[in-house]
C-alpha positions in Angstrom: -4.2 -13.0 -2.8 -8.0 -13.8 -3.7 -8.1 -17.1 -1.6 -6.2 -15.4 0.8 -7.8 -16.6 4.7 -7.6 -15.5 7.9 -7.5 -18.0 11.3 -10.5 -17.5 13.9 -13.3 -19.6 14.8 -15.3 -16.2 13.2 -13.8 -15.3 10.2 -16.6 -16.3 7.5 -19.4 -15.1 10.2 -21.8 -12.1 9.3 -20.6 -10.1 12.2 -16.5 -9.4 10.3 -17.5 -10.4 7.2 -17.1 -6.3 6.1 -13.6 -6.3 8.2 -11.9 -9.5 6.9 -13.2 -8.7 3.1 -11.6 -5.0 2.8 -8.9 -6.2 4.6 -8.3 -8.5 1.7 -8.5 -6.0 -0.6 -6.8 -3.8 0.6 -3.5 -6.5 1.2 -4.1 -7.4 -2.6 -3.9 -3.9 -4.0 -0.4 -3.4 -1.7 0.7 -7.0 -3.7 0.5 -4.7 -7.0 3.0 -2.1 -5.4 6.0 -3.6 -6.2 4.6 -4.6 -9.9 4.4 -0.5 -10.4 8.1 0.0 -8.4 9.6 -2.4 -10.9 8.0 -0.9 -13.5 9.3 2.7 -12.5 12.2 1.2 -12.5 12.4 -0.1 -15.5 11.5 3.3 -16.9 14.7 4.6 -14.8 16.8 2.6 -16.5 15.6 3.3 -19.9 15.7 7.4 -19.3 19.0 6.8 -17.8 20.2 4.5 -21.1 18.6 7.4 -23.6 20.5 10.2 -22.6 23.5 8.7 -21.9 23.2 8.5 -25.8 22.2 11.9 -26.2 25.3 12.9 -24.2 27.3 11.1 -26.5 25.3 12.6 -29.6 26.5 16.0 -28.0 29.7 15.2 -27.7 29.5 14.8 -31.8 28.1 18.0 -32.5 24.2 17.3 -32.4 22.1 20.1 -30.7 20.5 18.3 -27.8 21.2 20.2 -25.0 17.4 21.0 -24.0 16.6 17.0 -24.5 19.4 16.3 -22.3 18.5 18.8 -19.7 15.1 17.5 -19.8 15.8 13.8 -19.7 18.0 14.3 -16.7 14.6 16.4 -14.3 12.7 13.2 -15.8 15.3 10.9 -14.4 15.4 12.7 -10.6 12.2 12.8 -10.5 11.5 8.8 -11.4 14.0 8.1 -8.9 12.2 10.6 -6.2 8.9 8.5 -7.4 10.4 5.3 -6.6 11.4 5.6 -3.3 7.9 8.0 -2.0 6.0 5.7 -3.0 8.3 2.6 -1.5 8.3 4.4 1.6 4.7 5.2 1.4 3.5 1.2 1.3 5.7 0.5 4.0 4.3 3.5 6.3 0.7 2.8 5.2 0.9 -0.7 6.0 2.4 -0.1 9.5 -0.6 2.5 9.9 -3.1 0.0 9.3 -1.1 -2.0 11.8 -1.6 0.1 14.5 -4.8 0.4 14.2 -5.9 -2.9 14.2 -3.4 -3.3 17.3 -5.6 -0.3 19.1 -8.8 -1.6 18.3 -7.5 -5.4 19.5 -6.0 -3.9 22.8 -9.0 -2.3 23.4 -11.1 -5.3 23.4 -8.8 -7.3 24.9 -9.6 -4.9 28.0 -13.3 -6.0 28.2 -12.2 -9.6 28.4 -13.8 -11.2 31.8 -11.2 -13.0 33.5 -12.4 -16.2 35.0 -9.3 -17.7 36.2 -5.5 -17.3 36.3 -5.1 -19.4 33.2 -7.5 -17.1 31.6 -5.3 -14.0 32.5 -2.1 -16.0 31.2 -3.9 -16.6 27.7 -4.9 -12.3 27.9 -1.3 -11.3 29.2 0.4 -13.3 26.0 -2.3 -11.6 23.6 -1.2 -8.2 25.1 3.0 -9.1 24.5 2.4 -10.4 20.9 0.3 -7.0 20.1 3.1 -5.0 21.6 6.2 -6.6 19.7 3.8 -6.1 16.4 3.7 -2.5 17.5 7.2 -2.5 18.2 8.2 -3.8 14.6 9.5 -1.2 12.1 8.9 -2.4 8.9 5.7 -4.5 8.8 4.7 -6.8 5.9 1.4 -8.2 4.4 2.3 -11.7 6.4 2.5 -9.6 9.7 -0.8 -7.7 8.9 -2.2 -11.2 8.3 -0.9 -12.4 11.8 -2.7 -9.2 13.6 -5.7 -10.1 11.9 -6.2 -13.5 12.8 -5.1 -12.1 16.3 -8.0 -9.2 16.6 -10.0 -12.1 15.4 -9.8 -14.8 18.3 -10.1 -11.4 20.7 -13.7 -11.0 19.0 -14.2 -14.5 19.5 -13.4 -14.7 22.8 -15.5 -11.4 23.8 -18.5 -12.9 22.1 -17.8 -16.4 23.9 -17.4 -14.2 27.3 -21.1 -12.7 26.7 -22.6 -16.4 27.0 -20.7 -16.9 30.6 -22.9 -14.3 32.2 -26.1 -16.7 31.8 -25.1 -19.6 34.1 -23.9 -17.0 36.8 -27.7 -14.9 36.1 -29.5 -18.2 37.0 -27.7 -19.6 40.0 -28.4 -15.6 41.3 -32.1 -16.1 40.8 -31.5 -19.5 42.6 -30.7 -17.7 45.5 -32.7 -14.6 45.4 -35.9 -16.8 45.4 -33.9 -18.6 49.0 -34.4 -15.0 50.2 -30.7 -14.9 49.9 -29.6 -10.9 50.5 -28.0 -10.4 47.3 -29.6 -7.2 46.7 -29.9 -6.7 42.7 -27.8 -8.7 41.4 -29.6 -10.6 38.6 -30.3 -7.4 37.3 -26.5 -6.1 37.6 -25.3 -9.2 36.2 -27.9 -8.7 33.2 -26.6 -4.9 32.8 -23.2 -6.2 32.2 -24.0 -9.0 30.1 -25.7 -6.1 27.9 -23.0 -3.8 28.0 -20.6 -6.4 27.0 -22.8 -7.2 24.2 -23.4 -3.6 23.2 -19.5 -3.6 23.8 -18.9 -6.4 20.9 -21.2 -5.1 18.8 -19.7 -1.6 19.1 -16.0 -3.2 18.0 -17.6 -4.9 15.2 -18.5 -1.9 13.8 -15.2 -0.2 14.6 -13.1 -3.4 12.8 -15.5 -2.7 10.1 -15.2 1.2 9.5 -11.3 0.2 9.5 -11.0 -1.9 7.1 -13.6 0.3 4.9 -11.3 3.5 5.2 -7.6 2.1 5.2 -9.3 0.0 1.4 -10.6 3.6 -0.1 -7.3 5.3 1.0 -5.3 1.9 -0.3 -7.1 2.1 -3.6 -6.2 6.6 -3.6 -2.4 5.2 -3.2 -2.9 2.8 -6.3 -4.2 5.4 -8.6 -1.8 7.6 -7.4 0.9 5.1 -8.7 -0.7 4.8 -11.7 -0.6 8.6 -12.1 3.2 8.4 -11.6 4.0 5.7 -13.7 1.8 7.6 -16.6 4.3 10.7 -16.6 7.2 8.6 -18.1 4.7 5.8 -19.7 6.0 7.0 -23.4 9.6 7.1 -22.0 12.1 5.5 -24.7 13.2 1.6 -24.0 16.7 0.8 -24.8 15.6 -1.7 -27.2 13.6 1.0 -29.4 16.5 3.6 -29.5 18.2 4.5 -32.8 21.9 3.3 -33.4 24.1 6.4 -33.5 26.9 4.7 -35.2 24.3 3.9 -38.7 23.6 7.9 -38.2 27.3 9.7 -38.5 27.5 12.8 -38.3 28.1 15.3 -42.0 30.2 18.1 -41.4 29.6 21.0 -42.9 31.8 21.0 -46.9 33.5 24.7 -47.0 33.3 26.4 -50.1 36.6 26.5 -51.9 37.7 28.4 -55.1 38.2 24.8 -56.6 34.1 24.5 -56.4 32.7 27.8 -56.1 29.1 27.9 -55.2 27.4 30.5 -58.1 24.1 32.1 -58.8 22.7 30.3 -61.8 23.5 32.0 -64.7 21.3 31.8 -67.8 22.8 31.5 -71.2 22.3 34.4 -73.0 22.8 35.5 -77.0 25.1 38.1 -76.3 27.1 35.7 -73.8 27.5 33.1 -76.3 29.0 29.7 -74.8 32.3 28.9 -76.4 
């Protein structure tokens, strides 16, 4: 996902740059999740193939209880592993989600609506963000539709700043007509600020975002690692021994026929005959 991109007529500008980039990252290091579940898995199945062996290796009379007993807490808890952390990409990826649908329902809020189609084009932003709030499980594709989403918002609130200067110099138009318009170059220029103070404050928002879902992304990761570490050594069925090339010796009773004796040293007086 290195070449991944995101739609927007913004998305390579300064002002995201921070936002789209750990963004990325943070989608590439969920990609590796499933590479560590299979692996987990994998490790499942070769506990699970080991002491079904030592099972039968008890049932010949080999003391393996303790291995067995040990092999089967190793097993529960590699299944445990799999599905936390399954469940834990699917929950972190809906909580990075939701924030970005916050942050892009918040902005969407400062739009300046000029006209009705205007308020259409705001309304349909609003249902899309709600059914991806709606959604259950959310994937990497649907995280890459709510960026490119919160993306055309911050392009349309930074276009919406520039629609305030053609409205500020028709009002100085009139004011110098000795129109009564009161202040209103100067309100118009106070909102044109905020708005701008307004963009740059989301910026900055979009950006501490992405910053702390990547750090927490990349704590999950080595916490997988961690995980898959505990049963790193576990045996593979392809390394196991073959029981049947290993019988087991009973035990050869003594019997008067071959009694089992103390050496005893030849002696003069016990002469051999």
């Amino acid at each position: 996902m290195t070449d991944m991109m995101f739609t927007g007529a913004i998305v390579e500008s300064s002002d995201n740059v921070v936002y789209t980039d750990n963004v990325k990252k943070s989608l590439s290091l969920f990609q590796q999740v499933d590479g560590f579940v299979t692996n987990l898995e994998t490790d499942y199945d070769g506990v699970q193939t080991y002491l079904e062996r030592l099972q039968v290796m008890k049932q010949r009379g080999f003391k393996c209880d303790n291995s067995i007993t040990r092999l089967e807490f190793q097993l529960q808890q590699t299944k445990v592993s799999i599905d936390s952390l399954s469940l834990q990409k699917r929950n972190r990826l809906r909580l990075l989600a939701t924030d970005i649908i916050e942050l892009s329902a918040g902005v969407l809020n400062k739009r300046l609506v000029i006209d009705d189609k205007e308020q259409v084009r705001i309304d349909e932003f609003h249902s899309e963000l709600s059914e991806f709030k709606a959604k259950v499980d959310i994937c990497a594709e649907d995280i890459n539709r709510i960026i490119s989403i919160s993306l055309n918002h911050m392009r349309d609130l930074f276009a919406d700043i520039g629609k305030f200067d053609a409205q500020i110099e028709e009002a100085k138009v009139y004011a110098t007509r000795n129109y009564d318009i009161g202040d209103l170059v100067g309100d118009l220029e106070m909102q044109k600020h905020g708005l701008k103070q307004g963009y740059e404050s989301y910026i900055s928002k979009f950006a501490q975002l992405s910053v702390r879902h990547h750090s927490r992304t990349e704590k999950y990761i080595e916490d997988i690692k961690k995980e898959a570490e505990k049963i790193r050594d576990a045996p593979k069925e392809d390394q196991l021994p073959v029981i049947e090339e290993s019988p087991v010796i009973e035990e050869s009773p003594v019997t008067e026929e071959s009694p089992v004796t103390e050496e005893s040293p030849v002696t003069e007086e016990s002469p051999v005959v």
